[in-house]
C-alpha positions in Angstrom: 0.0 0.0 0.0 1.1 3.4 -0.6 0.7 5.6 2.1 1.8 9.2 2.6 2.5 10.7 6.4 1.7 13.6 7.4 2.2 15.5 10.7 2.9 19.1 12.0 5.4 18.5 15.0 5.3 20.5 18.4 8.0 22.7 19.5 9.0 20.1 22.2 9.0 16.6 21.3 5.9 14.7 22.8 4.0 11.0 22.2 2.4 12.1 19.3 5.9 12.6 17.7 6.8 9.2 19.3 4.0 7.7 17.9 4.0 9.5 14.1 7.7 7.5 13.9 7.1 4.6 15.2 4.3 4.1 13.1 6.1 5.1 10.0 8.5 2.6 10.9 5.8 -0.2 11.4 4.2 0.2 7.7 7.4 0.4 6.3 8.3 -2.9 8.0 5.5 -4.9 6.7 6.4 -3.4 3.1 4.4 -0.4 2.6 5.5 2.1 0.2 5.5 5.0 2.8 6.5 8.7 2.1 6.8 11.4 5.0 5.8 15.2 4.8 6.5 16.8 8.1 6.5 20.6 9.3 7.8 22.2 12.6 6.3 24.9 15.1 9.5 26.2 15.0 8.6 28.1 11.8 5.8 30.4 13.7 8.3 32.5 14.9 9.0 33.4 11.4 5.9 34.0 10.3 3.7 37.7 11.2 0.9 37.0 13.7 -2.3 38.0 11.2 -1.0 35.5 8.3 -0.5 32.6 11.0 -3.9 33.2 12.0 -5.3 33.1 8.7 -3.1 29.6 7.7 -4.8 28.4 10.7 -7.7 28.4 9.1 -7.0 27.9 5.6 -3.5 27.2 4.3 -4.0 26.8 1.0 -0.4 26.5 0.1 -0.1 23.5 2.2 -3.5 22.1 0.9 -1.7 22.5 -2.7 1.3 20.5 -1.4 -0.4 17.8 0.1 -2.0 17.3 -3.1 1.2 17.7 -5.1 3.2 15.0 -2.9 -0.3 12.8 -2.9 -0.4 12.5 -6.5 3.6 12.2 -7.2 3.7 9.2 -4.6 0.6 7.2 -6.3 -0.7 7.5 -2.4 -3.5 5.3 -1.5 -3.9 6.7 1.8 -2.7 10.2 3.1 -2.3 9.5 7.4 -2.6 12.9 9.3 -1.3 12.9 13.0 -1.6 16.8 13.6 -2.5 19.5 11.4 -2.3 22.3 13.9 -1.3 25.2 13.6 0.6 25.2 10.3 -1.3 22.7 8.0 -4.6 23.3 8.5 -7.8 21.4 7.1 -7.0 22.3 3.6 -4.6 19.4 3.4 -7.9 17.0 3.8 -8.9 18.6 0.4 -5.7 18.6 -1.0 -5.3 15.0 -0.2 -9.1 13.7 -1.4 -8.3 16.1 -4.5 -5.5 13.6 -5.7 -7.6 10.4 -5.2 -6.5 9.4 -1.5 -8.3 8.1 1.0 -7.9 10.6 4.3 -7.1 9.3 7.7 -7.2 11.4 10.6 -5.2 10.3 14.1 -7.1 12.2 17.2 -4.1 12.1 19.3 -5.1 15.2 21.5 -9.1 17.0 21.7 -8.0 19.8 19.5 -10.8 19.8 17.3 -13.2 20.2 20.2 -10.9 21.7 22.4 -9.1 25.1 22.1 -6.0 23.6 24.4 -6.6 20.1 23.3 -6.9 19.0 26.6 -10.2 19.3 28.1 -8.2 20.8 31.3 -8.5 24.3 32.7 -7.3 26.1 36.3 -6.5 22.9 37.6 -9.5 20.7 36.9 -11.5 19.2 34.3 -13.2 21.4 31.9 -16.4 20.7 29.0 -17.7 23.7 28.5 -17.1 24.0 25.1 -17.6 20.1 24.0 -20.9 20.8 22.0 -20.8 24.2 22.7 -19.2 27.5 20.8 -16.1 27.8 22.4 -16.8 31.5 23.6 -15.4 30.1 26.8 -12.2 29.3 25.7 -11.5 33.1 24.5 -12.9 34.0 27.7 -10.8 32.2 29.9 -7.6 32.1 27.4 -7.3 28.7 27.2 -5.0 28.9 24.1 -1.3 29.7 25.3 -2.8 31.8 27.4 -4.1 34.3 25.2 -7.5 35.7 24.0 -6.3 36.1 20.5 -4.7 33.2 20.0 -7.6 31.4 21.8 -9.7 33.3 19.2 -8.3 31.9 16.2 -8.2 27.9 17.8 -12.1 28.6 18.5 -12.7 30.3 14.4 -10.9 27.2 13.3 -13.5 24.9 15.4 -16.3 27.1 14.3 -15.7 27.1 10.7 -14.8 23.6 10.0 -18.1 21.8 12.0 -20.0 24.4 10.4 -18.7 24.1 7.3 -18.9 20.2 7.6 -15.2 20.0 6.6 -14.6 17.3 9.5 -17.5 14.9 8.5 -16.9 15.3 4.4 -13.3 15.5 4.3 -12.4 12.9 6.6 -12.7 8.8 5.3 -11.7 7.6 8.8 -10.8 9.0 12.3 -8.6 7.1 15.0 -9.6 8.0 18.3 -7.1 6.1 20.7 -9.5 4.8 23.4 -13.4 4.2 23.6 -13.3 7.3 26.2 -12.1 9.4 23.9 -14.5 8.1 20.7 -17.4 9.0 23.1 -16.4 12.4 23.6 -15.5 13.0 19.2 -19.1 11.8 19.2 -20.6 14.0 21.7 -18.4 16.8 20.2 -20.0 16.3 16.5 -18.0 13.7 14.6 -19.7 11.1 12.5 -19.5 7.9 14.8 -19.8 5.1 12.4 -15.8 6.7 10.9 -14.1 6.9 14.3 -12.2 3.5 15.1 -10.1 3.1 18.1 -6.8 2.0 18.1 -4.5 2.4 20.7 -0.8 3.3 20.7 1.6 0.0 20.9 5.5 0.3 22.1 7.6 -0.4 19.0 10.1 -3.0 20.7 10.1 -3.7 24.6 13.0 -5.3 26.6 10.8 -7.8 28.1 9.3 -8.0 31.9 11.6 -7.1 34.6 11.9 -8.5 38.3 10.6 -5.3 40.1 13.2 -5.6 42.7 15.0 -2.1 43.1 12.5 -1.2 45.8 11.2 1.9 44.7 8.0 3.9 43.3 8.0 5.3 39.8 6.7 8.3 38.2 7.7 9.8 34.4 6.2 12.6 32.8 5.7 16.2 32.5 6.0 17.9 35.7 2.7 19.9 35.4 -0.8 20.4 36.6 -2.7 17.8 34.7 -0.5 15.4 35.4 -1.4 15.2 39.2 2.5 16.2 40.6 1.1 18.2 43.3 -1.3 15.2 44.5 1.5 13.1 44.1 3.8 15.0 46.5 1.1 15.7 48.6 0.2 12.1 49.0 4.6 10.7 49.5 4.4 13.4 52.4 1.5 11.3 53.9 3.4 8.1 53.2 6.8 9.3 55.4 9.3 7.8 53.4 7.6 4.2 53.7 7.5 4.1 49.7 11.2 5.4 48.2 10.1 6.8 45.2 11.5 8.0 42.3 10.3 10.9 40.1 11.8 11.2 36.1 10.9 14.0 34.0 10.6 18.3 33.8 8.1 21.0 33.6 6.8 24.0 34.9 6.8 21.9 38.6 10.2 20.8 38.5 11.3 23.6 41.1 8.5 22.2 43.1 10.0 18.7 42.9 13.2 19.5 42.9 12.0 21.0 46.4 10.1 17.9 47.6 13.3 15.7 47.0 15.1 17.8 49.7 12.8 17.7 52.1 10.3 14.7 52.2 12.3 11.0 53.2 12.7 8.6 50.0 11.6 11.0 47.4 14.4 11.2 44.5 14.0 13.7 41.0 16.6 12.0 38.6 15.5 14.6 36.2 14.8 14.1 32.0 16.2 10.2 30.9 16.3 8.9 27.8 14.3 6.3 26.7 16.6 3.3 27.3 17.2 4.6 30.8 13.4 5.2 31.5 12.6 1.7 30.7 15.4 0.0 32.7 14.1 1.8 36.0 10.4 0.3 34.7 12.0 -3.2 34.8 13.6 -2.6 38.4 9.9 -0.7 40.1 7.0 -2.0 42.1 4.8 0.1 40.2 4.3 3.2 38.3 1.8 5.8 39.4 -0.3 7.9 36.8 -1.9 10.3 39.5 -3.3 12.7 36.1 -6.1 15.0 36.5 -6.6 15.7 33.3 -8.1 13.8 30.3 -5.0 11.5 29.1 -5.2 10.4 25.8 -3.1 7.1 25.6 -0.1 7.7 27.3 3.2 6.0 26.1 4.2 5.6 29.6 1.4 3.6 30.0 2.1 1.0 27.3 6.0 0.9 28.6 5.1 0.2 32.1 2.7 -2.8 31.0 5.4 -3.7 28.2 7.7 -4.4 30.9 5.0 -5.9 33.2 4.9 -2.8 35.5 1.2 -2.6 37.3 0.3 1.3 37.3 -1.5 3.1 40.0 -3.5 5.8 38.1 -5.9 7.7 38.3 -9.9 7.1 38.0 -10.6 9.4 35.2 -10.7 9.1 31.4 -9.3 6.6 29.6 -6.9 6.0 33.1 -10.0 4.4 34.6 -11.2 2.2 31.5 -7.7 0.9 30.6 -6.8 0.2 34.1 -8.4 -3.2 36.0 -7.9 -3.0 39.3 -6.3 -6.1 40.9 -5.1 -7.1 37.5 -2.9 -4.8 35.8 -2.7 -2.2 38.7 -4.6 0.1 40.6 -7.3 3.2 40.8 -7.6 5.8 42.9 -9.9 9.0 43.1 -8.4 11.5 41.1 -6.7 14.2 43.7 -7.0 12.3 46.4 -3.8 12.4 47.7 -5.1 9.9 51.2 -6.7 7.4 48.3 -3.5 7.4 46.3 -1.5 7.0 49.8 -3.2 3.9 50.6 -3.5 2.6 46.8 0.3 2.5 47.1 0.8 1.3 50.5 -1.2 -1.7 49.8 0.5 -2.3 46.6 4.0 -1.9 48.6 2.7 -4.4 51.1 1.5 -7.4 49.2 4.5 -8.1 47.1 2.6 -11.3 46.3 -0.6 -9.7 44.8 2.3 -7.5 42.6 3.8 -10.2 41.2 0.7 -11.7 40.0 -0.2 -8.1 38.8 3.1 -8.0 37.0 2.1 -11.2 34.7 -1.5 -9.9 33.9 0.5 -6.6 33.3 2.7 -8.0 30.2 -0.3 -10.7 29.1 -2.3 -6.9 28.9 0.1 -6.0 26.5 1.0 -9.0 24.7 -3.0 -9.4 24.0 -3.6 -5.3 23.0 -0.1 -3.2 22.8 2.3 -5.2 20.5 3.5 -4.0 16.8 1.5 -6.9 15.2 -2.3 -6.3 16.9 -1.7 -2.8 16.1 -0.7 -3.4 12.6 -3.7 -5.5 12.0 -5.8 -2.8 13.5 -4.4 0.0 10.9 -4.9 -2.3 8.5 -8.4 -2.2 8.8 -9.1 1.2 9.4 -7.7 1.8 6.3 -9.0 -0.5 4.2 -12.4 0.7 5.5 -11.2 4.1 4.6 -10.9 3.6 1.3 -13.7 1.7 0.6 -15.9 5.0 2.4 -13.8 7.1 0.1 -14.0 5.2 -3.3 -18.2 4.7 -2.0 -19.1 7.8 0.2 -20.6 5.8 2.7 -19.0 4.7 6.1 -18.6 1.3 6.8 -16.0 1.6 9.8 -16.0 -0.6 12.7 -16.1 0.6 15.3 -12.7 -1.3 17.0 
C-alpha cells in the first residue's frame, strides 16, 4: 500500500511525535510504500501573527502541497497525526483532490478543544464540548491568550460548520473508547471513528521489580497530578522510596520535595533506554493525572515491561486500568486514596507479582506492533472503501 504521512510537529518533542515515527517505521516494515511530509512549530516564529492566523484556518499553500506529494507518490492513503497550527484542514482537500483516502489520528481534543486538553485552572473542563467555544477566549485557554484562543475557537467554528470534518475525513482514530465518546458527543460522525491504541515499537521484556522503589515519568505539570503526588509521599513518610523522572513547569516544586520529604528522589529528564530500565527494576508506576489522558506512552511501557500502574480514575486511566489485575485506581486528587492505593501495593509483594504477569499478558494481547498493525490495516482498508463509495462502513474497534 502506498501511504503518505503527514504531521505538524510540536516545538517540544511529545507522544504524538513518538507515535508519528514509530508508526512510519511499522508500515514500512510490513512493506508499505511510505513517504513522510513533516513541518515544525518552530517556523511560527517566522511568520507575522495576522497571516499565521489566517493559515490556521486555511492554508492553502499547504493544501496544494499535500495534493502535489499525494499525487507524485501514487498515495492510496494520506495518514494525518496533527494539522495544527501550520497545516490546516486544507490538506484533507488537498489530499481527497489527488484520489487518496484521508485518515485522521485524534491524538489530542483539539478539534473540540481550544487547548486540546479538556483541562483548565486545575480541573476538568467541558464547557465548550458541544458548545461554541466563547469560553475558551474568555478564559484564554489557548497559550494563554485571548487572540490566539480566538483563532483555535474560528478554526473549530468554521470547520463543524462548514462540515469540513465529516466530508473530508474517510476515517478517524480515536485512541481509546473514552475518547470516541467524547469526538461523538463533540459532532463527529461515529460510524468513521475507530479506536486503536498506541503500541510500544520494541520492549526489553518483563523485569523483576526488585530495586525497591516507586516510579513516576512525565511532565511535571498540573494535569498530570504532581502536586497530589507530592502531597500524597508526604503522607506516606518515606515508607514508599520513590523516584520521580521528567521536567516541567513543577520541577522547582519537585526539585523542592526531594530535599525535604524521606525517600523522594528527581533524577531529572532520561532517555528512553534509561526510563525503561528503571520500569523493569519498580514496584509500580503511578499515573496520579487530573486531566483527560489520551493514551499515554508511559502507560504501554510500564505494562510492556509488566509494571502494574496506580492511576488515576478518570478518562481513559479508569477504563484501561483493571484494578487487581494490571494495577490500581484511585480518586483522582485524592492524595489519602492514592496514599493507601500505594501502601497496599507496597505491602502485598505477592498480589504485585501476579499483577506484573497480567500486566505483560495486557500487552501482549492489545499493545504489541503486530495487533496494532492489524488494527491499521483495517481502518484503512475501510477508509478507502468510504472514500471510493461515500458511505461509512468503519467498525467501530
Amino acid at each position: 500500500m502506498r501511504v503518505l504521512a503527514v504531521h505538524n510537529f510540536y516545538q517540544q518533542a511529545g507522544g504524538e511525535d513518538v507515535v508519528f515515527r514509530a508508526e512510519t517505521a511499522l508500515l514500512r516494515r510490513h512493506g508499505h510504500d511510505v513517504e513522510t511530509f513533516t513541518v515544525s512549530n518552530d517556523a511560527l516564529g517566522q511568520t507575522p501573527r495576522l497571516q499565521a492566523a489566517a493559515q490556521t484556518l486555511w492554508n492553502a499553500r499547504m493544501g496544494r502541497q499535500i495534493e502535489g506529494l499525494a499525487r507524485e507518490h501514487g498515495a492510496e492513503i494520506v495518514h494525518f497525526h496533527n494539522t495544527f497550527p501550520l497545516l490546516s484542514p486544507a490538506v484533507y482537500r488537498g489530499a481527497r483532490t489527488a484520489g487518496a483516502a484521508v485518515v485522521q489520528t485524534l491524538h489530542n481534543f483539539r478539534l473540540l478543544c481550544a487547548n486540546g486538553l479538556f483541562f483548565r485552572d486545575h480541573h476538568v473542563c467541558e464547557d465548550c464540548l458541544g458548545h461554541l467555544p466563547l469560553s475558551a477566549v474568555r478564559h484564554r485557554c489557548y497559550r494563554d491568550s485571548r487572540s490566539a484562543s480566538a483563532v483555535v475557537a474560528a478554526m473549530q467554528t468554521v470547520h463543524h460548520a462548514a462540515g469540513t470534518y465529516r466530508s473530508d475525513v474517510d476515517a478517524y482514530i480515536a485512541l481509546t473508547e473514552f475518547a470516541r465518546d467524547k469526538f461523538i458527543a463533540g459532532g463527529l460522525p461515529a460510524g468513521r471513528i475507530a479506536v486503536k491504541p498506541n503500541f510500544l515499537e520494541a520492549s526489553p521484556g518483563p523485569g523483576a521489580g526488585d530495586g525497591g522503589y516507586a516510579l513516576f515519568v512525565g511532565r511535571l505539570s498540573p494535569e498530570k497530578g504532581v502536586e497530589t503526588l507530592l502531597r500524597a509521599w508526604a503522607d506516606l513518610g518515606g515508607t514508599v522510596p520513590l523516584k520521580i523522572l521528567g521536567d516541567g513547569p513543577l520541577a522547582p516544586q519537585v526539585e523542592q520535595a526531594a530535599h525535604q520529604l524521606p525517600g523522594v528522589s528527581w533524577l531529572g529528564q532520561r532517555d528512553r533506554a534509561e526510563v525503561l530500565r528503571l520500569m523493569q527494576d519498580a514496584a509500580f508506576l503511578v499515573m496520579p493525572s487530573e486531566w483527560y489522558e489520551g493514551f499515554p506512552m508511559t502507560l504501554v511501557e510500564a505494562w510492556g515491561v509488566g509494571l502494574p500502574v496506580i492511576g488515576s480514575r478518570l478518562g481513559a486511566l479508569g477504563a484501561l486500568i483493571e484494578p487487581g489485575r494490571n494495577g490500581l485506581l484511585f480518586q483522582p486528587g485524592d492524595a489519602a486514596d492514592l496514599a493507601t492505593q500505594a501502601l497496599w501495593l507496597w505491602d502485598h509483594p505477592q498480589e504485585r507479582g501476579q499483577m506484573r504477569l497480567h500486566a505483560h499478558q495486557t500487552f501482549e494481547a492489545s499493545y504489541t506492533p503486530e495487533r496494532n498493525h492489524e488494527h491499521l490495516m483495517a481502518i484503512y482498508a475501510a477508509a478507502r472503501e468510504h472514500s471510493a463509495q461515500g458511505r461509512s462502513v468503519l467498525p467501530k474497534g
